[in-house]
C-alpha positions in Angstrom: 0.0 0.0 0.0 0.8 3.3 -0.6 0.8 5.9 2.7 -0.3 9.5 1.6 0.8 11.0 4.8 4.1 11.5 6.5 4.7 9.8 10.2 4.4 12.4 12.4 6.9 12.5 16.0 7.3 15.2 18.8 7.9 15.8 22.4 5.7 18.9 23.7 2.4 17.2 22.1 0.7 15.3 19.6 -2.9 16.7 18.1 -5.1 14.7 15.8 -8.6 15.9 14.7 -11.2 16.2 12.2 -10.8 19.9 10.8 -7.0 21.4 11.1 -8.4 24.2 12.6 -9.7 22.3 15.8 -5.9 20.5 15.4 -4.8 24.5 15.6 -6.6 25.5 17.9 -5.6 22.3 20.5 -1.8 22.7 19.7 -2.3 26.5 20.7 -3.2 25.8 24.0 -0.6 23.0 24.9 2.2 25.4 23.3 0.5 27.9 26.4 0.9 25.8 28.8 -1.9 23.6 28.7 -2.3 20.0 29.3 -3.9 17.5 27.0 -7.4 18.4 28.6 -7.3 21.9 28.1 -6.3 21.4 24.4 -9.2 19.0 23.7 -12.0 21.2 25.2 -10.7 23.6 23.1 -10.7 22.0 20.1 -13.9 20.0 21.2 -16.0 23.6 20.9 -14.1 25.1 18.0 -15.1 21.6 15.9 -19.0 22.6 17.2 -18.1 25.8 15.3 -16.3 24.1 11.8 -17.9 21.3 11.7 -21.8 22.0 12.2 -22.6 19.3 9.6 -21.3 17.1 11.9 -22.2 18.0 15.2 -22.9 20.7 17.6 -23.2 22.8 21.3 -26.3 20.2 20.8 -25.2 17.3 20.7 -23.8 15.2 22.4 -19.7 13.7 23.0 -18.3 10.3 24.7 -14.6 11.0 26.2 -11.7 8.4 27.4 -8.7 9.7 28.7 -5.8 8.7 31.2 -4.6 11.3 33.8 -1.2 10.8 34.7 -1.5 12.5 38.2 -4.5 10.0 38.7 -2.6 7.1 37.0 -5.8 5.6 35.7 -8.0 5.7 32.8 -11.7 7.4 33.0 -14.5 7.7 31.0 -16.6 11.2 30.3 -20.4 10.4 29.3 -21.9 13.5 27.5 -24.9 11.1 26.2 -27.6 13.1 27.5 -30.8 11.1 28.5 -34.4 11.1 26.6 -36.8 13.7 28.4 -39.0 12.5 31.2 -42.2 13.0 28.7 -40.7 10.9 26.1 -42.4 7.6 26.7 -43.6 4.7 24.0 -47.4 5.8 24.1 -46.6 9.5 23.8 -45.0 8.5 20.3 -47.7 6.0 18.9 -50.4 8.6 20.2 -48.9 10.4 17.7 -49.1 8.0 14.9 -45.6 7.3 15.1 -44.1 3.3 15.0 -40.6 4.7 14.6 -39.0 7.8 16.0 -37.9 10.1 13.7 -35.0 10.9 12.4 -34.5 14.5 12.6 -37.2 17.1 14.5 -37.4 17.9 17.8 -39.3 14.8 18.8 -36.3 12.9 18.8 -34.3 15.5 20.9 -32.4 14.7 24.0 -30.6 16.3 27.1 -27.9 18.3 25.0 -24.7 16.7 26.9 -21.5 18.1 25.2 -21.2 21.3 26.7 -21.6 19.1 30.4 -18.8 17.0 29.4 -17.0 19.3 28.2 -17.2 21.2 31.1 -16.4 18.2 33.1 -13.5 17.3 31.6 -12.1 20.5 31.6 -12.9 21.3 35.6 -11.9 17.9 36.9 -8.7 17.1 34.6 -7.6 20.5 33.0 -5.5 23.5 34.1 -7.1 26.5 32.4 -9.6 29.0 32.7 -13.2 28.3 30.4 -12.8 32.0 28.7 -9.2 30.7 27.4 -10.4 27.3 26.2 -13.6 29.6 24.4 -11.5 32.0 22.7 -11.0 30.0 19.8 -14.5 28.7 19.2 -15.9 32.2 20.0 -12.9 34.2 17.2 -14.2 31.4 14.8 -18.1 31.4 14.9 -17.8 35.9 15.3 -14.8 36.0 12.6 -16.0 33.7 10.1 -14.0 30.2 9.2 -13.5 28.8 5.4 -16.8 25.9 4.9 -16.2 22.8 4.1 -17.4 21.5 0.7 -19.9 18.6 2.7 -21.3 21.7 4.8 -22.3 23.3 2.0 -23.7 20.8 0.3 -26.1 19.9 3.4 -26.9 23.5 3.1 -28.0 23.3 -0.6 -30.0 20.6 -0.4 -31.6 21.8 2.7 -31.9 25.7 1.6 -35.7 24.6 0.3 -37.0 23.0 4.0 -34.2 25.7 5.9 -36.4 28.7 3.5 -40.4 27.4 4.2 -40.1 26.0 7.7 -36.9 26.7 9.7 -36.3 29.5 9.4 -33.9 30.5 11.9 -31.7 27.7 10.1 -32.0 29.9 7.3 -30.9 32.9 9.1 -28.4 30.5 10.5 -26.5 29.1 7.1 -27.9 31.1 3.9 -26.2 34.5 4.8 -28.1 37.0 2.6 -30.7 34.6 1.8 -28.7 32.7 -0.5 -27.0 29.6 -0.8 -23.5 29.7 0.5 -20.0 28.4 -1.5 -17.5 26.0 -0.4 -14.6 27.7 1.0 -16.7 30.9 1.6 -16.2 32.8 4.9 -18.8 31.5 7.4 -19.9 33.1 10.7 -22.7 32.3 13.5 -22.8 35.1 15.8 -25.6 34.0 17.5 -23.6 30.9 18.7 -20.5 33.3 19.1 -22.8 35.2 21.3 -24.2 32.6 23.3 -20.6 31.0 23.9 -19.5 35.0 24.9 -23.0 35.0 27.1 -21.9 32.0 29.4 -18.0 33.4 29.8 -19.5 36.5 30.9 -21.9 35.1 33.4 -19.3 32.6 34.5 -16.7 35.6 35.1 -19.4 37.7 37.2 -19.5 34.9 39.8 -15.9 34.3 40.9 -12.2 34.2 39.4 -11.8 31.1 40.9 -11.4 28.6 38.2 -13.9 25.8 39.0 -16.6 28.2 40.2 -16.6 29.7 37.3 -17.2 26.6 34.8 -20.0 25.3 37.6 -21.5 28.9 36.6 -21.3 28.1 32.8 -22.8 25.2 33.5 -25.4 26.5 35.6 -26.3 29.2 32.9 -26.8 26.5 30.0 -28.4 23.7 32.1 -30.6 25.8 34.6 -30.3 29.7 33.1 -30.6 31.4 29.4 -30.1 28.4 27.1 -32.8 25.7 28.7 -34.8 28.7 28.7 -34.6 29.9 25.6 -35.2 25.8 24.3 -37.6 25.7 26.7 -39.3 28.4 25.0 -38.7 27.4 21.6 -40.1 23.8 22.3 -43.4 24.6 24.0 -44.2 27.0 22.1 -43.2 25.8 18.1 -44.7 22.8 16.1 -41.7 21.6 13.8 -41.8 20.6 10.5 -39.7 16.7 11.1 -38.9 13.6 9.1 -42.3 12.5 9.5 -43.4 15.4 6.8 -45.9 15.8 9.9 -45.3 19.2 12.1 -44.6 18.4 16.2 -43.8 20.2 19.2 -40.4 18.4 21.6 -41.1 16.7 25.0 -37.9 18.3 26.1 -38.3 21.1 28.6 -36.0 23.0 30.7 -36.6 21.1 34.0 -34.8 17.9 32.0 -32.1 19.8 31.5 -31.7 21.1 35.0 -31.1 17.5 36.6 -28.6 16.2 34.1 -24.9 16.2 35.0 -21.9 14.0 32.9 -20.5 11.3 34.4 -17.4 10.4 35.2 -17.0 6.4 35.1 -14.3 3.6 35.0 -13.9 2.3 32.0 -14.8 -1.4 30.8 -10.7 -2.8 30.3 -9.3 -6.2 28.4 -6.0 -7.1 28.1 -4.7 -8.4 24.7 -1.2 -9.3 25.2 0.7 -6.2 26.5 -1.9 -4.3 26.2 -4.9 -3.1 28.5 -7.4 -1.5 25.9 -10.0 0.5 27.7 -13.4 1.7 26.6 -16.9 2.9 27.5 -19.7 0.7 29.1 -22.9 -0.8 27.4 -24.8 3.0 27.1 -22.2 3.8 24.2 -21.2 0.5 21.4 -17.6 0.7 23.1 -17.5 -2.8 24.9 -18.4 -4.1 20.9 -14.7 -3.2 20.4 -13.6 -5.7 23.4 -16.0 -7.8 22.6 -14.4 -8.3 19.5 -10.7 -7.8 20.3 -11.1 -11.2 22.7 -12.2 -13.2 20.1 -9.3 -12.4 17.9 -7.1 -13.1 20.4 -7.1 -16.9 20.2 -5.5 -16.6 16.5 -2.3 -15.8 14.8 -2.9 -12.5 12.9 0.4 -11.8 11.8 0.9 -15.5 10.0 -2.5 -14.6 8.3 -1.1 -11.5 6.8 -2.7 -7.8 6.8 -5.7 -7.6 4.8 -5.7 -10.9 3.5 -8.4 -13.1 2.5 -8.1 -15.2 5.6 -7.4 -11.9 8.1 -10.6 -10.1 7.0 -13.3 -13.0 6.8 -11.8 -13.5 11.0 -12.3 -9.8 11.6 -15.7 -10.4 9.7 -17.3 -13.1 11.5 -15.8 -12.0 14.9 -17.8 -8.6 14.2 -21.6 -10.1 13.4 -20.9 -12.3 16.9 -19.7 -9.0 18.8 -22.0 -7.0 17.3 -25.6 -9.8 17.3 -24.5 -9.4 21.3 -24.7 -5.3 21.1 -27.7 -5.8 19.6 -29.6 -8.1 21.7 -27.7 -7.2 25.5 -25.9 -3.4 25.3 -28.4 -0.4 26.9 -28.7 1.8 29.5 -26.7 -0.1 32.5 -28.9 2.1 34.3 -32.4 1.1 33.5 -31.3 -2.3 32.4 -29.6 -4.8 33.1 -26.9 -5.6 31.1 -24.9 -8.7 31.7 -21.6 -7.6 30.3 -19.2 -8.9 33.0 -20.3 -12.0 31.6 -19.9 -11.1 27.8 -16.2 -10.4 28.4 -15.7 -14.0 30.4 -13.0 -16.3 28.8 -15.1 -18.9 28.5 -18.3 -16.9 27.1 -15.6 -15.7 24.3 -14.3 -19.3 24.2 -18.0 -19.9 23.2 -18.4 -17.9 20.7 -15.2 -18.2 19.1 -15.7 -22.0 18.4 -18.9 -20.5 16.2 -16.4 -18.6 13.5 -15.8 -21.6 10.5 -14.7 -21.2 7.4 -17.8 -19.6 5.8 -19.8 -16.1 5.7 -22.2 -16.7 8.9 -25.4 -16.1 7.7 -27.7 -15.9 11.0 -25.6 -14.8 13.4 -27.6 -14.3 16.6 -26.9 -13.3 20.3 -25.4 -14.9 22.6 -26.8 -16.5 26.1 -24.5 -15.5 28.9 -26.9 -15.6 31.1 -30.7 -16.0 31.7 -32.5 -14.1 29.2 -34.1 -14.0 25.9 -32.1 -11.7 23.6 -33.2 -10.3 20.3 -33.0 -8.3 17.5 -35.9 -5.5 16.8 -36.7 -5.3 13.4 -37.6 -1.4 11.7 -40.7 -0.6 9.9 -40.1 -0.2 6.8 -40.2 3.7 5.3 -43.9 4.4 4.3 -43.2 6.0 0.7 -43.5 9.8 0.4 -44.8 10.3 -3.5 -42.8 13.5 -5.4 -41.2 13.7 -2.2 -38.6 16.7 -2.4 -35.0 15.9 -2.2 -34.5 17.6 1.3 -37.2 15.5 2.6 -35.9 12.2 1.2 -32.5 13.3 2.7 -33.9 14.4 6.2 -35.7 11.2 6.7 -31.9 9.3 6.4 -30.7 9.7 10.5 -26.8 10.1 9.2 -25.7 13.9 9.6 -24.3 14.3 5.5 -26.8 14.5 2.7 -25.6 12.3 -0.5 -24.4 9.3 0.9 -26.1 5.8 1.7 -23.1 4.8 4.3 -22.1 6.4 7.6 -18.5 7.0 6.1 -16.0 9.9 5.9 -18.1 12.9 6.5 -19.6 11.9 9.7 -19.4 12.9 13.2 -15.6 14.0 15.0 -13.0 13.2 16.7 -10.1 14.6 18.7 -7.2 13.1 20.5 -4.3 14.8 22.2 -1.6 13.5 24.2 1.0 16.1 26.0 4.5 15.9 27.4 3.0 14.4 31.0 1.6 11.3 29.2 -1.9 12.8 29.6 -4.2 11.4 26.8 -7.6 12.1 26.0 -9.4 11.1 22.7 -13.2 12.4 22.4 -15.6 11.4 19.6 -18.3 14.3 19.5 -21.6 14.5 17.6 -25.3 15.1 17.5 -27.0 18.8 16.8 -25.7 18.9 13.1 -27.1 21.7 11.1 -29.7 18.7 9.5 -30.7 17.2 12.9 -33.3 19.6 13.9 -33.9 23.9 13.2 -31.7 26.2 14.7 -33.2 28.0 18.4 -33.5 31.6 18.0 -30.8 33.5 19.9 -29.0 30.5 20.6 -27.3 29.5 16.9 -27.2 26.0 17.9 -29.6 22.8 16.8 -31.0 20.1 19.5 -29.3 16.8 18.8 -31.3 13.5 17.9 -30.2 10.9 19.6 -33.0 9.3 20.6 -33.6 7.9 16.8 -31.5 5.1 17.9 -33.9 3.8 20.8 -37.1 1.5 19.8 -40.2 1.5 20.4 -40.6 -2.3 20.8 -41.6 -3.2 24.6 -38.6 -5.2 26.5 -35.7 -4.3 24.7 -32.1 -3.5 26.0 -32.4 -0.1 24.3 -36.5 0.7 23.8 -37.3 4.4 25.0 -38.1 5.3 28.1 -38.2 8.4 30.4 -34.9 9.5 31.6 -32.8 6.7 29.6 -29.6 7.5 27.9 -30.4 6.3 24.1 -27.5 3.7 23.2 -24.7 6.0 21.5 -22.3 4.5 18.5 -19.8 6.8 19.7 -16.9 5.2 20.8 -13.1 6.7 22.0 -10.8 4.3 23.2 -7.4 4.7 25.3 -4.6 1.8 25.1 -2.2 1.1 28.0 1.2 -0.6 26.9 1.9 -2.5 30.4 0.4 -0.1 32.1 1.4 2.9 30.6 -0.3 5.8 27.7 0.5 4.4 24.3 -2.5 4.7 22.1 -6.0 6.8 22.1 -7.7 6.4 19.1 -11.4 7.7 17.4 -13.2 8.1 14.2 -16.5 9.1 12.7 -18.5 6.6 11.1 -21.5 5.4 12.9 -22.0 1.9 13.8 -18.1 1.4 11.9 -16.6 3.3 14.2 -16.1 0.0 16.4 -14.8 -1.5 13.4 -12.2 1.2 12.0 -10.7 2.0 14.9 -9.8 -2.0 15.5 -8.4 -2.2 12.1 -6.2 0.7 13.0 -5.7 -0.8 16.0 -4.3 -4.2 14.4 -2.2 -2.9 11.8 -0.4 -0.8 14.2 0.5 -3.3 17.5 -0.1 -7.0 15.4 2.1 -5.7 12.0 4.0 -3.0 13.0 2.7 -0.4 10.7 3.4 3.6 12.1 0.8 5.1 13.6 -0.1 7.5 10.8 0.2 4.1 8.4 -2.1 2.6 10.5 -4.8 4.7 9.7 -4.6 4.2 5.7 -4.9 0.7 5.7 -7.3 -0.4 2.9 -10.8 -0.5 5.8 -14.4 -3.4 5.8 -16.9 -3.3 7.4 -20.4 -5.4 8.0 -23.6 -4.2 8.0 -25.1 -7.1 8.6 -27.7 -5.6 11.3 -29.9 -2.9 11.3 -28.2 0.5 11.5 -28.2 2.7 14.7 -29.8 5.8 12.2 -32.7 6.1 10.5 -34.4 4.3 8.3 -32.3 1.4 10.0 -31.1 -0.6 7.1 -29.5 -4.0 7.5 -27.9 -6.0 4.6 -27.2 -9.5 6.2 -24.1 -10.9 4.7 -22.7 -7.7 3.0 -19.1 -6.6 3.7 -18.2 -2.9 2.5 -14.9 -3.2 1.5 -12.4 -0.2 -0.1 -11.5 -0.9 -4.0 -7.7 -1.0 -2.8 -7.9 -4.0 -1.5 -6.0 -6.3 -4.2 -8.6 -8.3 -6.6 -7.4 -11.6 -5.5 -8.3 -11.1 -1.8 -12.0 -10.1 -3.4 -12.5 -13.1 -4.9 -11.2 -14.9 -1.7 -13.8 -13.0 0.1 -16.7 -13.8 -2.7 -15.7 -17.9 -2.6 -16.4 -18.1 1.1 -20.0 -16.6 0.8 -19.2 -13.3 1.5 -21.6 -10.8 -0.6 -19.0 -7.7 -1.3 -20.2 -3.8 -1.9 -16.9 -2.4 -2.9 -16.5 0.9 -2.8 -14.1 3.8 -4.2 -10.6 3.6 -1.6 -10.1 6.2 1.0 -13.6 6.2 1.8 -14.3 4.6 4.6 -13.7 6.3 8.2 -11.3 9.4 9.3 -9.1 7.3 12.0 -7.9 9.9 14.2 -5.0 8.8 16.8 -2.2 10.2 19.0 0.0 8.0 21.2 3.9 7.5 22.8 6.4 6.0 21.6 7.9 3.2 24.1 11.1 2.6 22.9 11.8 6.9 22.3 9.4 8.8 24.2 8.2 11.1 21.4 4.8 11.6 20.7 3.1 10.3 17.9 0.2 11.6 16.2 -1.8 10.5 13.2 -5.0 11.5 10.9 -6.8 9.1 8.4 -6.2 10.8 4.7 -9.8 9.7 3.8 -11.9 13.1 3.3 -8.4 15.6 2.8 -9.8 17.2 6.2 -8.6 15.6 9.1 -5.0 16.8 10.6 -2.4 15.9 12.5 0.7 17.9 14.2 3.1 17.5 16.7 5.8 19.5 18.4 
């Protein structure tokens, strides 16, 4: 294979993230003197600004991260729950079998900004009005758009024009379409971000008080008022093609708080790979890392036919069990001490043969009768307009069938201390739901992934954090930082980052390598976003891979959707060097967008 981009090595830090301007913006703030923490938050709120395609102040963020002065790993949940109206019978009074895909039905505690917060007041150094100042120059100043924001704006002018309209004062400056690479502002959001710095500033200059004042002001002052507002008092045109009001009110937002948890760990060899519990898809990536690890990888060879009908099979058994078992640990119970025994893994290894599963199903690690829901299928919309058709597709990007490239963000950051934090962020994209007035930001959807079928792991219900496919992940090398790694993608995400993962500890590839591996993926169950399409038995698979391992792949049952190379995932990773002590950094080449540095 050919590597586009250049192994990157430093020793003051190591930046990888979506846009090069959140990548900027983090560097900026370790070459000031602040820690890995500091440098993610910062670039956590300036991709909320760049990226609004992709997420938003929102939406929602999953964090992992090891603190050297704590010596361990921890976990940030910014998955805010469903509101406390938001129960089965309020949706099928409605007419509804499915929640929808974009609307304010669907909307959720917005938990970013809490995490964000979080992290930044329980691990960082610096003050919340230094983090800010990026995000806030960028959304006042203007910043160049991306040619997949501008696109989402096109199609979306029509719906943006007739029904939200504060989207439309929002993204089509002057009432008209804007260009890739044109300079594009949000002072509204500038001024809400400015708004919470002020109020945070008029309470105390001591550092923590302030950011438990921000958060005050969002979660209990001016912004879950102004949603509030906006909610009760708004019916909103959704992916239904029906107008409705949101079930979220300002009291839900006054009782949330992130969490800070331990991570789920397994050890795989000399490693001790550590990732979020059963309310995220994160313990998927364990689930599927132990199965592997009763085979030879490296006699198998990278990317062969062998090496990616094991990764293949191993995925529809890990992922048949996040399908049937993973939820909200906190409204159900989710058995997965169990799922991550030896011998439940010696179980379901013996199941991988030499042929394409076909039915794979869930496991039985304990009492229980898992199972699969099954959507209903799209009612057809006749002449239906091309923003419609778009909005009623749960993924963030119009144009595109797959969760792939243009998806969703991630930063990493690792400083000179051996602090790492990687931090996949999300939800409240431009397309998820209209803009609130004053605020410049969109409600994130989250709650699309949740069922309404009674009994399931992840069926809505009041208060319940909807099961996120956002998924960071932190690697320990005997104990100490080595790898934290993060990409967009969806329900791949799990998938990528292993892949990465793989080619970099099992063949030896550089980090930045690593990430431009030929990528595969299943999506052999039904998708976490709207209109939840499965395609049993189908592996996506890049065009690089070489014809020969194709065929391979074909002869032992496996039905292939090959698509154009460099398009799957955006594989964002920092890490340190064992053997040297620099600091690595590296950023997938898929999309031209994500970046890399290190110093």
């Amino acid at each position: 294979m050919t590597v586009i981009r250049p192994p990157l090595a430093g020793d003051l830090g190591a930046v990888s993230s979506t846009h090069w301007l959140a990548s900027g913006a983090a560097m900026s703030v370790l070459e000031r003197g602040g820690n890995a923490f500091d440098a993610a938050v910062a670039a956590g709120f300036v991709l909320q600004v760049v990226e609004p395609h992709s997420n938003g102040l929102g939406g929602d963020v999953a964090i992992a991260l090891y603190s050297r002065s704590a010596g361990a790993a921890r976990i940030v949940c910014g998955q805010g729950p469903t509101p406390r109206a938001a129960t089965i019978e309020a949706f099928t009074a409605l007419g509804i079998s499915r929640i929808p895909a974009a609307g304010v039905l669907p909307a959720c505690v917005p938990g970013a900004f809490g995490a964000w917060l979080r992290l930044l007041a329980e691990f960082g150094t610096m003050l919340l009005a230094d983090v800010l100042q990026p995000a806030i120059a960028y959304a006042a100043g203007g910043y160049p758009l991306l040619p997949s924001t501008a696109q989402t704006i096109a199609v979306l002018a029509p719906l943006f024009v007739d029904e939200w309209t504060e989207s439309a004062r929002t993204y089509l400056p002057g009432g008209s379409t804007p260009a890739a690479g044109s300079r594009m502002r949000n002072p509204a959001l500038a001024a809400t971000f400015e708004r919470l710095v002020t109020e945070a500033g008029a309470v105390s200059a001591d550092r923590e008080t302030q950011i438990e004042a921000a958060h005050n002001a969002f979660y209990q002052g001016f912004v879950a008022e102004r949603i509030d507002g906006f909610l009760r008092r708004t019916e909103v045109f959704d992916s239904t093609g029906r107008r409705h009001r949101g079930l979220l009110t300002a009291d839900d937002l006054a009782y949330w708080r992130a969490d800070v948890e331990d991570p789920y760990a397994l050890t795989y060899g000399d490693l001790t790979v550590l990732k979020s519990g059963p309310w995220s898809q994160g313990p998927v990536f364990l689930q599927q890392l132990a199965l592997l690890d009763g085979f030879d990888l490296p006699a198998m060879g990278l990317n062969s036919v062998e090496y990616i009908h094991l990764l293949t099979e191993a995925a529809k058994l890990a992922f048949a069990d996040r399908e049937g078992w993973y939820g909200d640990p906190r409204h159900v119970p989710v058995p997965m001490a169990q799922l991550l025994t030896a011998e439940y893994t010696r179980q379901r290894r013996s199941l991988i043969g030499g042929e394409a599963t076909i039915d794979p199903q869930p496991g039985l690690p304990c009492a229980g009768d898992p199972w699969i829901p099954q959507p209903e299928p799209d009612e057809p919309v006749a002449d239906a307009p091309e923003w419609l058709t778009q909005l009623r597709s749960g993924i963030p990007t119009v144009g595109v069938t797959r969760a792939g490239a243009g998806n969703t963000c991630t930063v990493a950051v690792v400083d000179r201390a051996g602090n790492m934090v990687v931090a996949v962020p999300s939800g409240g994209w431009l397309k998820s739901s209209p803009v609130i007035p004053g605020l410049g930001l969109s409600l994130g959807t989250r709650a699309q992934t949740m069922w309404l079928s009674p009994g399931h792991p992840n069926t809505l219900a009041p208060g319940k954090r909807p099961r996120t496919t956002l998924s960071p992940g932190v690697v320990l090398r005997d104990g100490e930082p080595y790898l934290a790694l993060g990409t967009p993608g969806g329900d791949q995400q799990d998938q990528w980052t292993l892949q990465t993962l793989l080619a970099a500890t099992r063949f030896g590839l550089d980090l930045q390598a690593a990430t431009e591996v030929p990528a595969f993926h299943i999506d052999h169950f039904p998708q976490s976003f709207a209109p939840r399409t499965a395609r049993p038995g189908v592996v996506v698979v890049e065009a690089s891979h070489d014809s020969s391992v194709l065929a391979g792949l074909r002869s032992r049952g496996h039905r292939l959707d090959v698509v154009p190379a460099n398009t799957l995932g955006k594989v964002c990773a920092v890490g340190v060097d064992p053997v040297t002590g620099f600091l690595r950094a590296a950023a997938g080449a898929r999309g031209r967008q994500a970046y890399a540095m290190c110093r």
